[in-house]
C-alpha positions as CSV (number, residue, x, y, z in Angstrom):
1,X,0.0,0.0,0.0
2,X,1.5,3.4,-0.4
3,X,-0.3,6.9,0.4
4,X,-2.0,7.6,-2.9
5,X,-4.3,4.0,-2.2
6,X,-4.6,5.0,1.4
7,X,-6.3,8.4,0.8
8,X,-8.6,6.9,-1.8
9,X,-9.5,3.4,0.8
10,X,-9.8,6.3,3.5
11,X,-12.6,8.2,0.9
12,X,-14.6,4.9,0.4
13,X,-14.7,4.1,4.2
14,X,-15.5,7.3,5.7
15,X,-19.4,7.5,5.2
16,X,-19.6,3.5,6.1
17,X,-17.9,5.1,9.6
18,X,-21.6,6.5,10.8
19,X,-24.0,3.6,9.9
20,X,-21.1,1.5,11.6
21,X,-22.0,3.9,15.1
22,X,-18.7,5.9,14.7
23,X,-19.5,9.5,16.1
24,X,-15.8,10.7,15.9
25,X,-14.8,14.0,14.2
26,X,-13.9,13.3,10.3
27,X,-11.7,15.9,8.8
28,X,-8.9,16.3,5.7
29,X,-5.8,16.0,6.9
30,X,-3.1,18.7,5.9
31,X,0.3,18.5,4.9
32,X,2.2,17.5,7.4
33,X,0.1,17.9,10.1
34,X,-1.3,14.1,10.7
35,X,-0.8,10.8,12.0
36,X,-2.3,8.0,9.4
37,X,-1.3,5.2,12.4
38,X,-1.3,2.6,8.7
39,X,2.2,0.8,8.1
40,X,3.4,1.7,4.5
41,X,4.9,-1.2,3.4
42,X,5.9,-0.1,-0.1
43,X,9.6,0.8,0.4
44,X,9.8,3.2,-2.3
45,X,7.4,5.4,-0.8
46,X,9.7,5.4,2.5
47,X,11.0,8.7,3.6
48,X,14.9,9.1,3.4
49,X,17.1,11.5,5.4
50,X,21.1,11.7,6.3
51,X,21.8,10.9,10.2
52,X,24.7,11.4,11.8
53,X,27.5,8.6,11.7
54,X,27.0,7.5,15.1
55,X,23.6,6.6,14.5
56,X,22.6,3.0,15.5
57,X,19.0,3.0,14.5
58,X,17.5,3.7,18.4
59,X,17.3,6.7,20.7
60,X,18.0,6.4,24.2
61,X,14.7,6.9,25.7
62,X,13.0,4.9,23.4
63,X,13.0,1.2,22.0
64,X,14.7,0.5,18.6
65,X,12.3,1.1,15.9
66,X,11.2,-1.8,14.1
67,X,10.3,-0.6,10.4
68,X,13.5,1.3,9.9
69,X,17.0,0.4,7.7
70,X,20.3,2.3,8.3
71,X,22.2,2.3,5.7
72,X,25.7,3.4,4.0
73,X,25.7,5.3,0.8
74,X,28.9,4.6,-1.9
75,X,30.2,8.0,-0.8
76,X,30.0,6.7,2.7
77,X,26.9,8.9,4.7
78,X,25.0,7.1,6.5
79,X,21.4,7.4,5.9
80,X,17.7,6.1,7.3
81,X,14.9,5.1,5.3
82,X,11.4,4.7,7.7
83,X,7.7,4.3,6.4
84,X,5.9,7.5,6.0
85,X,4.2,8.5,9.1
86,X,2.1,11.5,7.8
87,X,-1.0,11.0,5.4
88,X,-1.2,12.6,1.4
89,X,-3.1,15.9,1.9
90,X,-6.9,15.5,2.1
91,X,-7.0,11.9,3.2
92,X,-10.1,12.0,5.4
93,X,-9.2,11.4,9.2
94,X,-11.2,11.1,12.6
95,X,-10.1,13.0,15.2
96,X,-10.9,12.5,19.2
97,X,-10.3,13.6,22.7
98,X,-8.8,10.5,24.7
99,X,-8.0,10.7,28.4
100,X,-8.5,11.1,31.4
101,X,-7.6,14.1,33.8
102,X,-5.4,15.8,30.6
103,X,-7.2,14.6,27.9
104,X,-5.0,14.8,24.2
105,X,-5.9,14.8,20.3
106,X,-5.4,11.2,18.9
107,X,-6.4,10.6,15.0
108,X,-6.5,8.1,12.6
109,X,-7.9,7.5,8.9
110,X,-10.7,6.2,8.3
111,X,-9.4,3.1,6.5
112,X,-7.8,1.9,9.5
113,X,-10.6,2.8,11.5
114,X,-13.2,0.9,9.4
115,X,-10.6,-1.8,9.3
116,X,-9.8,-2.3,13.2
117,X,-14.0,-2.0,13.5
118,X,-14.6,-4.8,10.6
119,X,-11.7,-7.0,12.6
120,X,-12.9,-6.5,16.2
121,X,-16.3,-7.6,15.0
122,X,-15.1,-10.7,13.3
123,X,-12.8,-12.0,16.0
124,X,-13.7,-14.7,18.0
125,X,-12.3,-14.0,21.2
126,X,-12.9,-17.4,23.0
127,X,-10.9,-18.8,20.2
128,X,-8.3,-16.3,20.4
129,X,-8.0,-17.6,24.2
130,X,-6.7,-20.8,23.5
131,X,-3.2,-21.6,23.2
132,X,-3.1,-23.6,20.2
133,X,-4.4,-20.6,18.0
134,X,-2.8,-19.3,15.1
135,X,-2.2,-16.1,14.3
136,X,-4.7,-14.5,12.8
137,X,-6.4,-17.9,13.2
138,X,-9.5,-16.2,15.4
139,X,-11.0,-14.5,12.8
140,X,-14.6,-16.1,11.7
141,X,-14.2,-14.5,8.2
142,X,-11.7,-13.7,5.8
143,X,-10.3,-10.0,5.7
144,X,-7.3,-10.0,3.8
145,X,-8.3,-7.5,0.8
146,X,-9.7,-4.1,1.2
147,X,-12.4,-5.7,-1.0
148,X,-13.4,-8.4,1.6
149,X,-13.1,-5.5,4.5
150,X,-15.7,-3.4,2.4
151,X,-17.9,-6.4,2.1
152,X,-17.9,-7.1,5.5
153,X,-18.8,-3.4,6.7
154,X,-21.9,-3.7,4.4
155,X,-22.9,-7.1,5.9
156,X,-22.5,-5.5,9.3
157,X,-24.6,-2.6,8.6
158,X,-27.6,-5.0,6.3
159,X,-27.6,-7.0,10.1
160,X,-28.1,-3.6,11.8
161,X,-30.7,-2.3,9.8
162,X,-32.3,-5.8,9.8
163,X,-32.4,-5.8,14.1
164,X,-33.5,-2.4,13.9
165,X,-36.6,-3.4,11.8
């Protein structure tokens, strides 16, 4: 996936959001201004930047990231590629307050939204309980494809409206 099919998933999930029950804020993100929370896994959409030589990939107050490579140039710099953490302008977001005594802003896009709503009503959490369980094993329906995700919102909202008759 890589941000230009992010922003368009994130356009076809945001009005499932409200017949799903999500009441959060949806807004356009700016440039540079947002948080997509979606792993980019298309490496030549990664973001790459120079670091110093003594750079070993970690900071000290915080764990070693994961979805980063350090690397040496033939001129020998040393330089970082990580997966873009900021979403293409106008990719449609929800925004909420989340906290307790000092609440804070926390956002998302609405892809990942509708996805993590899609899994979490598919899981089968008894399932997920027992020890012989594979990953991803829990699930009670296949979500691989954005196309089986987007089929699966509309069956969850046809067996809302059909309760709610």
């Amino acid at each position: 996936m890589n941000l230009r099919i992010l922003k368009k998933l994130s356009k076809r999930a945001a009005p499932l959001l409200p017949l799903l029950g999500d009441r959060r804020e949806q807004f356009r993100s700016e440039r540079g201004d947002n948080y997509h929370k979606a792993f980019i896994g298309d490496r030549k959409h990664w973001q790459r930047s120079f670091v110093h030589p003594t750079y070993q990939g970690r900071n000290e107050w915080r764990m070693p990231r994961a979805a980063e490579i350090v690397f040496a140039t033939r001129a020998g710099r040393i330089k970082a590629m990580r997966p873009p953490s900021h979403p293409r302008k106008g990719t449609i977001m929800l925004g909420w307050m989340d906290g307790g005594e000092q609440p804070e802003w926390d956002e998302e896009c609405a892809w990942i939204a509708l996805k993590n709503h899609v899994l979490w009503h598919f899981t089968d959490f008894d399932k997920l309980m027992d020890d012989d369980c594979p990953p991803g094993g829990a699930l009670t329906r296949s979500l691989r494809t954005p196309r089986e995700v987007f089929a699966a919102a509309a069956d969850i909202i046809a067996e809302s409206r059909e309760r709610h008759r």
